[in-house]
Biopython code that builds the backbone (N, CA, C, O; Angstrom):
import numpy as np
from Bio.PDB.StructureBuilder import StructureBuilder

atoms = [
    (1, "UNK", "N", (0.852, -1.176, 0.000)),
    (1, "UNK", "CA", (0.000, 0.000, 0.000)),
    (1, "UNK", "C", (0.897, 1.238, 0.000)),
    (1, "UNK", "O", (1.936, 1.125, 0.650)),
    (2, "UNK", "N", (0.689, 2.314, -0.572)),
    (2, "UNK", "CA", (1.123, 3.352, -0.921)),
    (2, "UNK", "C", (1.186, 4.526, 0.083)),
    (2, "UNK", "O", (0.124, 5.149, 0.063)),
    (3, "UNK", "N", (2.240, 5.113, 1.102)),
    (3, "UNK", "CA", (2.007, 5.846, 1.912)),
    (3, "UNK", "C", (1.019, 7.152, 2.149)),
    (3, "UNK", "O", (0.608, 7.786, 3.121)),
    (4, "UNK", "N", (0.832, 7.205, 0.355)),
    (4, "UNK", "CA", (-0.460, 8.459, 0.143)),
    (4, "UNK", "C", (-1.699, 7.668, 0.456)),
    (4, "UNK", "O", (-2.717, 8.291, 0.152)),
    (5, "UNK", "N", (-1.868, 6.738, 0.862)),
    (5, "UNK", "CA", (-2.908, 5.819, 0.838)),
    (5, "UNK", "C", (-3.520, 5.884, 2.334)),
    (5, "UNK", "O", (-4.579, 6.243, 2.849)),
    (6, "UNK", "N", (-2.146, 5.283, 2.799)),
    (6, "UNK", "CA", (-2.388, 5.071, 4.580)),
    (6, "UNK", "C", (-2.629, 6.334, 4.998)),
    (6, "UNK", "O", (-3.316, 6.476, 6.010)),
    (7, "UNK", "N", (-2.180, 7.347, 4.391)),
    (7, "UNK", "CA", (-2.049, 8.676, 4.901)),
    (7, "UNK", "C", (-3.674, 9.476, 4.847)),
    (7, "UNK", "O", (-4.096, 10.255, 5.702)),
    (8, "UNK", "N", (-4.427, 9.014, 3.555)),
    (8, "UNK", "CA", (-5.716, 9.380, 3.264)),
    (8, "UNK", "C", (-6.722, 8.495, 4.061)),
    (8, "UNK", "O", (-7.919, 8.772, 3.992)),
    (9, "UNK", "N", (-6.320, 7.502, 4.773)),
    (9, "UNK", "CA", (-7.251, 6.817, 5.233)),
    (9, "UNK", "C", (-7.182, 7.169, 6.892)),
    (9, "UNK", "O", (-8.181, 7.021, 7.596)),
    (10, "UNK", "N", (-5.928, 7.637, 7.419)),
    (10, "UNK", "CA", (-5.634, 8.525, 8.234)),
    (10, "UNK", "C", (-6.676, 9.410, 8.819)),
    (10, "UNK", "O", (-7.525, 9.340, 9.709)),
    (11, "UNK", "N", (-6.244, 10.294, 7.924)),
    (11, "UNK", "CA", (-7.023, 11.868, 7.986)),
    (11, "UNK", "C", (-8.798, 10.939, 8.027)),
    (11, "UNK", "O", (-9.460, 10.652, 9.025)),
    (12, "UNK", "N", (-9.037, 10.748, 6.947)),
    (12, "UNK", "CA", (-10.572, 9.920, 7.263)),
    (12, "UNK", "C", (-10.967, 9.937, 8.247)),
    (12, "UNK", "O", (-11.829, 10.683, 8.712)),
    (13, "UNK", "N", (-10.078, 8.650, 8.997)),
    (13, "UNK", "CA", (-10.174, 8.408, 10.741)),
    (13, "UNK", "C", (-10.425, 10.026, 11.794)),
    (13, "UNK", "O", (-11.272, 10.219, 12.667)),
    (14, "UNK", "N", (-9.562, 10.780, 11.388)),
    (14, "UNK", "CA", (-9.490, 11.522, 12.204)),
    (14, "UNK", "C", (-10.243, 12.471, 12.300)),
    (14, "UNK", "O", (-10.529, 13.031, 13.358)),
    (15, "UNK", "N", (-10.767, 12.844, 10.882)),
    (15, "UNK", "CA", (-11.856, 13.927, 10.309)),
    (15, "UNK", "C", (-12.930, 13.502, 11.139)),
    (15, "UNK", "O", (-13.448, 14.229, 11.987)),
    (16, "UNK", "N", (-13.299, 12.232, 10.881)),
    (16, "UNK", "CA", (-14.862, 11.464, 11.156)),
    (16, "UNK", "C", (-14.817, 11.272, 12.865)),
    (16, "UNK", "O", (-15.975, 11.119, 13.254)),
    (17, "UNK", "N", (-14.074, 11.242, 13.730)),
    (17, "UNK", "CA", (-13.600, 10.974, 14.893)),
    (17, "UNK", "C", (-13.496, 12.747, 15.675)),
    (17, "UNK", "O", (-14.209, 13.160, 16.589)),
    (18, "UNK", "N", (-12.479, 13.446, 15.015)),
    (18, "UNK", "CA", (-12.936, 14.833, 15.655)),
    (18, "UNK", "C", (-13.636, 15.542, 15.646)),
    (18, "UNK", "O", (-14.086, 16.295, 16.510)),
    (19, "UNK", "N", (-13.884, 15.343, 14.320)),
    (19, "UNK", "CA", (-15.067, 16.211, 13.694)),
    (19, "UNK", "C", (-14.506, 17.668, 13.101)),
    (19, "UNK", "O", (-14.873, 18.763, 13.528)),
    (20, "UNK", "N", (-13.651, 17.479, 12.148)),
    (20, "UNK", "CA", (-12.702, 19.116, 12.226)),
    (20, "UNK", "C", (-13.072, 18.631, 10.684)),
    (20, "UNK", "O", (-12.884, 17.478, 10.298)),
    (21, "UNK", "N", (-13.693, 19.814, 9.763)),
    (21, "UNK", "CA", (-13.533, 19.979, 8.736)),
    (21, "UNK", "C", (-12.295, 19.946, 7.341)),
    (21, "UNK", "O", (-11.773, 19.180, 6.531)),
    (22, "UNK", "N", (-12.316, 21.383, 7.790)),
    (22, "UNK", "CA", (-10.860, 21.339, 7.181)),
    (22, "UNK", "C", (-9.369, 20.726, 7.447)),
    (22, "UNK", "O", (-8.443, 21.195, 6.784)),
    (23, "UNK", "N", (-9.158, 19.881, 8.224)),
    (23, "UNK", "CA", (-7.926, 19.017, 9.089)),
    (23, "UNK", "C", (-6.957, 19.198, 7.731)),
    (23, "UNK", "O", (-7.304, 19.303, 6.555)),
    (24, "UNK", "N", (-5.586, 19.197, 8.336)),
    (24, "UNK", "CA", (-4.820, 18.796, 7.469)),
    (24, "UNK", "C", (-3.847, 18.548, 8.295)),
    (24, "UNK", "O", (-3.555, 19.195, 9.300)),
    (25, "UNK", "N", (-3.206, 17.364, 7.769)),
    (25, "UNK", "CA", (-1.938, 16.429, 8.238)),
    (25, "UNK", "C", (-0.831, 16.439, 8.043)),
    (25, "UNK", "O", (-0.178, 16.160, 7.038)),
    (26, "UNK", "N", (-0.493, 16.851, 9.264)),
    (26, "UNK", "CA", (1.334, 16.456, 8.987)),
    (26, "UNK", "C", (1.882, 15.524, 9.210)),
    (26, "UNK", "O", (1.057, 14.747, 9.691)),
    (27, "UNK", "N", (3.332, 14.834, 9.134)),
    (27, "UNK", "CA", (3.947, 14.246, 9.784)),
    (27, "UNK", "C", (4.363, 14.249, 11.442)),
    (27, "UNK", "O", (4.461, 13.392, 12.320)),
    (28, "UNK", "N", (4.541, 15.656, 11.346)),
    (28, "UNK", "CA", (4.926, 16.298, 12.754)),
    (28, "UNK", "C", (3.933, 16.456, 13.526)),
    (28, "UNK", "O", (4.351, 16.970, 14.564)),
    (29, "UNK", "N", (2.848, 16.287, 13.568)),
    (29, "UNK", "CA", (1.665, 16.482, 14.005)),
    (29, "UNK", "C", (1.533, 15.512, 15.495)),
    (29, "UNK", "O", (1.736, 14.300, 15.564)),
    (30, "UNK", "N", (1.152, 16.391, 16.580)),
    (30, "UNK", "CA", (0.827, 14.621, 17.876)),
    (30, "UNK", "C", (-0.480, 15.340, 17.760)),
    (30, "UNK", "O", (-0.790, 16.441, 17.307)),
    (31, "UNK", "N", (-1.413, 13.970, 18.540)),
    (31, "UNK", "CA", (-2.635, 14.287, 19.562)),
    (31, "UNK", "C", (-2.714, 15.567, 19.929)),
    (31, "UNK", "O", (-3.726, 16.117, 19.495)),
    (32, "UNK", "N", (-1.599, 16.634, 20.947)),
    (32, "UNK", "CA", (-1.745, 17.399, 21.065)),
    (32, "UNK", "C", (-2.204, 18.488, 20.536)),
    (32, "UNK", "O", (-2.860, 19.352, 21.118)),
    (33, "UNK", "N", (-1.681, 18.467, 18.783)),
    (33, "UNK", "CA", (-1.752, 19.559, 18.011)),
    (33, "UNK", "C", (-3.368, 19.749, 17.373)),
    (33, "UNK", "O", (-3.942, 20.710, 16.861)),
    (34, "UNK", "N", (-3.637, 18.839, 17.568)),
    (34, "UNK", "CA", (-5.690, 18.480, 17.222)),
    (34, "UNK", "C", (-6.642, 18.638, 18.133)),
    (34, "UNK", "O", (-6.904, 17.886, 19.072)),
    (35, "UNK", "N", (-7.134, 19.601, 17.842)),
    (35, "UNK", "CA", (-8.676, 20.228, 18.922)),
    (35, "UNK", "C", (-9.544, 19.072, 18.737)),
    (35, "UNK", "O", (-10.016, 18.747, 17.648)),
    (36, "UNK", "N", (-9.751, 18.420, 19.914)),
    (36, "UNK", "CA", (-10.714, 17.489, 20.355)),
    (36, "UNK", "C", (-10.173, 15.855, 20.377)),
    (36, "UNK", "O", (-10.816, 14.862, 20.716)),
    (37, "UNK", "N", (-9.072, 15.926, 20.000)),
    (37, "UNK", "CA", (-8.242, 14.358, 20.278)),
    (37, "UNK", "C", (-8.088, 14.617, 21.487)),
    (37, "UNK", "O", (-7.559, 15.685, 21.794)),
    (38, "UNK", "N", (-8.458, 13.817, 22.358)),
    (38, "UNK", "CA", (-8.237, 13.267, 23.786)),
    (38, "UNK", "C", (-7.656, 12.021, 24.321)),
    (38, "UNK", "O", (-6.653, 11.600, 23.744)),
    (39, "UNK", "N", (-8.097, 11.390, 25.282)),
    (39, "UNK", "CA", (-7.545, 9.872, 25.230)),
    (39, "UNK", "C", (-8.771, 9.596, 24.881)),
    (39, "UNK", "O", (-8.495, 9.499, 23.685)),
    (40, "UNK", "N", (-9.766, 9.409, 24.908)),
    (40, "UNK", "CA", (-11.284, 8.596, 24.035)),
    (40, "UNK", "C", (-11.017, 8.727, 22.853)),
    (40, "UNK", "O", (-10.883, 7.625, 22.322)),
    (41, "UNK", "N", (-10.832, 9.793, 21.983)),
    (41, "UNK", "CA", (-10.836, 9.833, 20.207)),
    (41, "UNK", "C", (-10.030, 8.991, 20.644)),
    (41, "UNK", "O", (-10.432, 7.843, 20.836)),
    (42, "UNK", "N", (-8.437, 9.411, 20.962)),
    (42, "UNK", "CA", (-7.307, 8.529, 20.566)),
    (42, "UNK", "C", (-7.681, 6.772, 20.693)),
    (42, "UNK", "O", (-7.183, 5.858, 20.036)),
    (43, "UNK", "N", (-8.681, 6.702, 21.724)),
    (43, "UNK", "CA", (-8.877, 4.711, 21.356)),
    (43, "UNK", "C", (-9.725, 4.505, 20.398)),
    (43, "UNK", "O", (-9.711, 3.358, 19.951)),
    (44, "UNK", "N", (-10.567, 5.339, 19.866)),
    (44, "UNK", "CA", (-11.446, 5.022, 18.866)),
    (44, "UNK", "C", (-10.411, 5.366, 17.793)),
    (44, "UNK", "O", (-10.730, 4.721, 16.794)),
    (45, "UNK", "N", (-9.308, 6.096, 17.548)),
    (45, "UNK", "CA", (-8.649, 6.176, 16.702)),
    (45, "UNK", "C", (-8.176, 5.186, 16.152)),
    (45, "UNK", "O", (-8.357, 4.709, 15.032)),
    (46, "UNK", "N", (-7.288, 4.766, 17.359)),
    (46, "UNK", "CA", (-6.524, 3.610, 17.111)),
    (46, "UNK", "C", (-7.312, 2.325, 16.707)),
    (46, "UNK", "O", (-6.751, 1.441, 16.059)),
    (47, "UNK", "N", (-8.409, 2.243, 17.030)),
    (47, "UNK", "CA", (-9.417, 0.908, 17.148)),
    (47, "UNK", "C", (-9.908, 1.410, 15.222)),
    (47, "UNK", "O", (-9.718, 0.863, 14.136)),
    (48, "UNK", "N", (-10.348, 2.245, 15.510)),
    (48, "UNK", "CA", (-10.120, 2.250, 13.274)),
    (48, "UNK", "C", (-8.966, 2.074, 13.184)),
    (48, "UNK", "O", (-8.837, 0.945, 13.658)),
    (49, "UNK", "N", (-8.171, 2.355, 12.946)),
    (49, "UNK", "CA", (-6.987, 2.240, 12.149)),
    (49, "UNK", "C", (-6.565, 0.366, 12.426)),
    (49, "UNK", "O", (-6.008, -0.425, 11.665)),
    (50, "UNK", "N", (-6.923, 0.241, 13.340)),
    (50, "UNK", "CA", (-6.863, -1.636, 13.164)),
    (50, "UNK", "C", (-7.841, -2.324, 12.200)),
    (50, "UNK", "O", (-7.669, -3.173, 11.326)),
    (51, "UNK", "N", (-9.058, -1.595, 12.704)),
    (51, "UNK", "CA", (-10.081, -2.055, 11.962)),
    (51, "UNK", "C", (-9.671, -1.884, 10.488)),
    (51, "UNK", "O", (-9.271, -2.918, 9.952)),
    (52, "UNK", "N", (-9.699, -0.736, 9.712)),
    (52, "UNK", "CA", (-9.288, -0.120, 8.199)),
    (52, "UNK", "C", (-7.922, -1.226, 8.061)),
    (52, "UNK", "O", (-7.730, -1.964, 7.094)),
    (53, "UNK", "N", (-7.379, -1.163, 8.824)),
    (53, "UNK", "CA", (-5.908, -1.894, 7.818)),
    (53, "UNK", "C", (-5.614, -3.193, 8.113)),
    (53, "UNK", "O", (-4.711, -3.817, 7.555)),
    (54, "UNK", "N", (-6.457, -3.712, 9.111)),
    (54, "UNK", "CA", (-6.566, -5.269, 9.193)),
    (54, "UNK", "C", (-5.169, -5.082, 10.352)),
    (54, "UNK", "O", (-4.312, -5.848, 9.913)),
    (55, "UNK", "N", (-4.867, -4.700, 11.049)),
    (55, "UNK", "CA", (-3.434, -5.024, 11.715)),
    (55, "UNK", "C", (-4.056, -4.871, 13.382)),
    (55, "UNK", "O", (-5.191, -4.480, 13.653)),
    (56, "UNK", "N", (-3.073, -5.255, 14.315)),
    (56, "UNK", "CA", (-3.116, -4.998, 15.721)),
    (56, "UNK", "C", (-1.584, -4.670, 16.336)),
    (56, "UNK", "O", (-0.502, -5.237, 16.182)),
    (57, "UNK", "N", (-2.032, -3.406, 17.158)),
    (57, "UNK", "CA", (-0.914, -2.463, 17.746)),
    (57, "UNK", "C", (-0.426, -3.086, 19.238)),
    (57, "UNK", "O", (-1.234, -3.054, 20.166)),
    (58, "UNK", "N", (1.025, -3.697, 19.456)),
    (58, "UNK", "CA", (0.771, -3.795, 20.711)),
    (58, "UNK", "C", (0.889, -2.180, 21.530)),
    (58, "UNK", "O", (1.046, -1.109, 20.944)),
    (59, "UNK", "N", (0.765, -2.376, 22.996)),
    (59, "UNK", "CA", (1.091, -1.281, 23.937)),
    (59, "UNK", "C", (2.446, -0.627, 23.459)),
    (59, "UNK", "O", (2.509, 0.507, 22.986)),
    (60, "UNK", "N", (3.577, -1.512, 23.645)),
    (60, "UNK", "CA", (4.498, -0.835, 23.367)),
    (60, "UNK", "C", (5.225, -0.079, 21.778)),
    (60, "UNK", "O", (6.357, 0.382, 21.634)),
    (61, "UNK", "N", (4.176, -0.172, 20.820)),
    (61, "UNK", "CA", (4.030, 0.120, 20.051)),
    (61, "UNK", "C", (3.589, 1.414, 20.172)),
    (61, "UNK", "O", (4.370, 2.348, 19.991)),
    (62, "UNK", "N", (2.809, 1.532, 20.362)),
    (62, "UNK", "CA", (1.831, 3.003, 20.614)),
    (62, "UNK", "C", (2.741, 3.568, 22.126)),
    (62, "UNK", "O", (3.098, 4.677, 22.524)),
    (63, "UNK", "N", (2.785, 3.081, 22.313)),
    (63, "UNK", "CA", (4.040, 4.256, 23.780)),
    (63, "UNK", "C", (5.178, 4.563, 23.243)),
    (63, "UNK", "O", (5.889, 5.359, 23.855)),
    (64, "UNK", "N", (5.623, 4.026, 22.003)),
    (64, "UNK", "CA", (6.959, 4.880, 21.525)),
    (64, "UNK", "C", (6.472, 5.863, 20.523)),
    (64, "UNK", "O", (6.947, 6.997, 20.463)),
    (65, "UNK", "N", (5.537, 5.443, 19.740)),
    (65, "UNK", "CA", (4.664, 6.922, 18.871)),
    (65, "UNK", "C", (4.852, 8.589, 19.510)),
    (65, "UNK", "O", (4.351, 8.949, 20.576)),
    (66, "UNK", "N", (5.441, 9.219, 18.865)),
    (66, "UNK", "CA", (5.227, 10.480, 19.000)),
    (66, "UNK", "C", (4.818, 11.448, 18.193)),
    (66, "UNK", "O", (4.882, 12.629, 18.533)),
    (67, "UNK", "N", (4.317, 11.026, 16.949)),
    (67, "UNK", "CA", (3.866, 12.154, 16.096)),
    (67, "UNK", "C", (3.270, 11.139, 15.249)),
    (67, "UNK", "O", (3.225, 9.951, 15.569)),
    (68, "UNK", "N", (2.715, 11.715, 13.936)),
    (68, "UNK", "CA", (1.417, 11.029, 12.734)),
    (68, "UNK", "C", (2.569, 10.251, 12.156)),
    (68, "UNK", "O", (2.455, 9.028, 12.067)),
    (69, "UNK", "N", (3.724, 10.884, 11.736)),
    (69, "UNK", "CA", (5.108, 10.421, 10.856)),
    (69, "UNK", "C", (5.096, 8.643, 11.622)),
    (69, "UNK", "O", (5.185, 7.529, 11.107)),
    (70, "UNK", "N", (5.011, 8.901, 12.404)),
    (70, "UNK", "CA", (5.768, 7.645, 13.214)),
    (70, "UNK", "C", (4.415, 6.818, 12.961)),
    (70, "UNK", "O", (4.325, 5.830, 12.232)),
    (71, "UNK", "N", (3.490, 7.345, 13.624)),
    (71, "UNK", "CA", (1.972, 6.011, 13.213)),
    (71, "UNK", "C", (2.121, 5.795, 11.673)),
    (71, "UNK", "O", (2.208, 4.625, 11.301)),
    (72, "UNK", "N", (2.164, 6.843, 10.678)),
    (72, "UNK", "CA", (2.427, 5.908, 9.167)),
    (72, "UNK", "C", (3.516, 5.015, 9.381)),
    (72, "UNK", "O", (3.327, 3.799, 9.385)),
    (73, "UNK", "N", (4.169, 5.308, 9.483)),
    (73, "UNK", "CA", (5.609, 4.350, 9.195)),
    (73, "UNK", "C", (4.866, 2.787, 9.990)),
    (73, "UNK", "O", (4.542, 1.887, 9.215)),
    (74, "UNK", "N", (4.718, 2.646, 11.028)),
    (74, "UNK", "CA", (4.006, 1.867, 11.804)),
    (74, "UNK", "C", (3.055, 0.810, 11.254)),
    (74, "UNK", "O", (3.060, -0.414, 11.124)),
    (75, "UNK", "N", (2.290, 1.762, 11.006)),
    (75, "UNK", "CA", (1.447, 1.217, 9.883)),
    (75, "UNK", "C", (1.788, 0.751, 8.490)),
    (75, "UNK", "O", (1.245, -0.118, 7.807)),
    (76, "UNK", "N", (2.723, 1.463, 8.253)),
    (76, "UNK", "CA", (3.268, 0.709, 6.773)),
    (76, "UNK", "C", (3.959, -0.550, 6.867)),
    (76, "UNK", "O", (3.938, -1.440, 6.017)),
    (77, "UNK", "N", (4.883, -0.563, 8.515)),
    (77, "UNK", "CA", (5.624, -1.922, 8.981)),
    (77, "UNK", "C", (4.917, -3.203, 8.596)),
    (77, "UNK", "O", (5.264, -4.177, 7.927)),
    (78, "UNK", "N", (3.291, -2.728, 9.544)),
    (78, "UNK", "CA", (2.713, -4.087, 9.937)),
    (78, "UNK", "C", (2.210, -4.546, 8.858)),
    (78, "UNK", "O", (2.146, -5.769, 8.731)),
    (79, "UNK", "N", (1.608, -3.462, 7.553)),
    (79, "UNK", "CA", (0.918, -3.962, 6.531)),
    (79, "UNK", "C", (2.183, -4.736, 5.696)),
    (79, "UNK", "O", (2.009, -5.788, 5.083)),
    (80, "UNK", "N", (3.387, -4.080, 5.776)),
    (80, "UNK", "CA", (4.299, -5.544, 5.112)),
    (80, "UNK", "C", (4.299, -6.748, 5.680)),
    (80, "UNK", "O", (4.290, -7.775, 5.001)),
    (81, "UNK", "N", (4.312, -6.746, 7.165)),
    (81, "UNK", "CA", (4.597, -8.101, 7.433)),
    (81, "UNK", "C", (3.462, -9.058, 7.662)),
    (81, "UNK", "O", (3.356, -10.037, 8.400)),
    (82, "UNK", "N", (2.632, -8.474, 6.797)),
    (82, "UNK", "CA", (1.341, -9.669, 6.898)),
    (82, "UNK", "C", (1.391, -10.586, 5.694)),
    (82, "UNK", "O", (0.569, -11.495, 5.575)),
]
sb = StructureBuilder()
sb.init_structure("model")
sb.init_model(0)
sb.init_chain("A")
sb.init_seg("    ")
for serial, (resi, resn, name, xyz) in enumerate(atoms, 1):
    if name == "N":
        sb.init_residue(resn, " ", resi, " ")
    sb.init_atom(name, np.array(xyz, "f"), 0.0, 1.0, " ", f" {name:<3s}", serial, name[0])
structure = sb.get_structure()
């Protein structure tokens, strides 16, 4: 899958989850930088993004995440090694 891919299905998640219209995504981007990501969006986040890409995150996976850059890459890992 194509990182413009994971990246559009991303924003999806996050649009439909915060509810922010115009969103736009960076790499550099955390939780923090998004009005209305909390820890609730963030599990419904994460719980799509398993759901959409067929994969499962452990804990220590998601505790080294610090920005969107790092969840693509992440996400691009697991979709290879399936």
């Amino acid at each position: 899958m194509e990182r413009t891919e994971i990246i559009d299905k991303i924003k999806n998640i996050i649009i439909s989850t915060v509810k922010h219209e115009n969103f736009v995504m960076k790499d550099e981007m955390s939780a923090a930088d998004v009005d209305g990501w909390d820890s609730l969006t963030h599990m419904i986040i994460i719980t799509e993004i398993e759901k959409i890409f067929q994969i499962k995150f452990k804990l220590k996976e998601l505790n080294k995440l610090n920005n969107l850059g790092n969840l693509i890459e992440l996400i691009d890992s697991k979709i290879l090694q399936k």
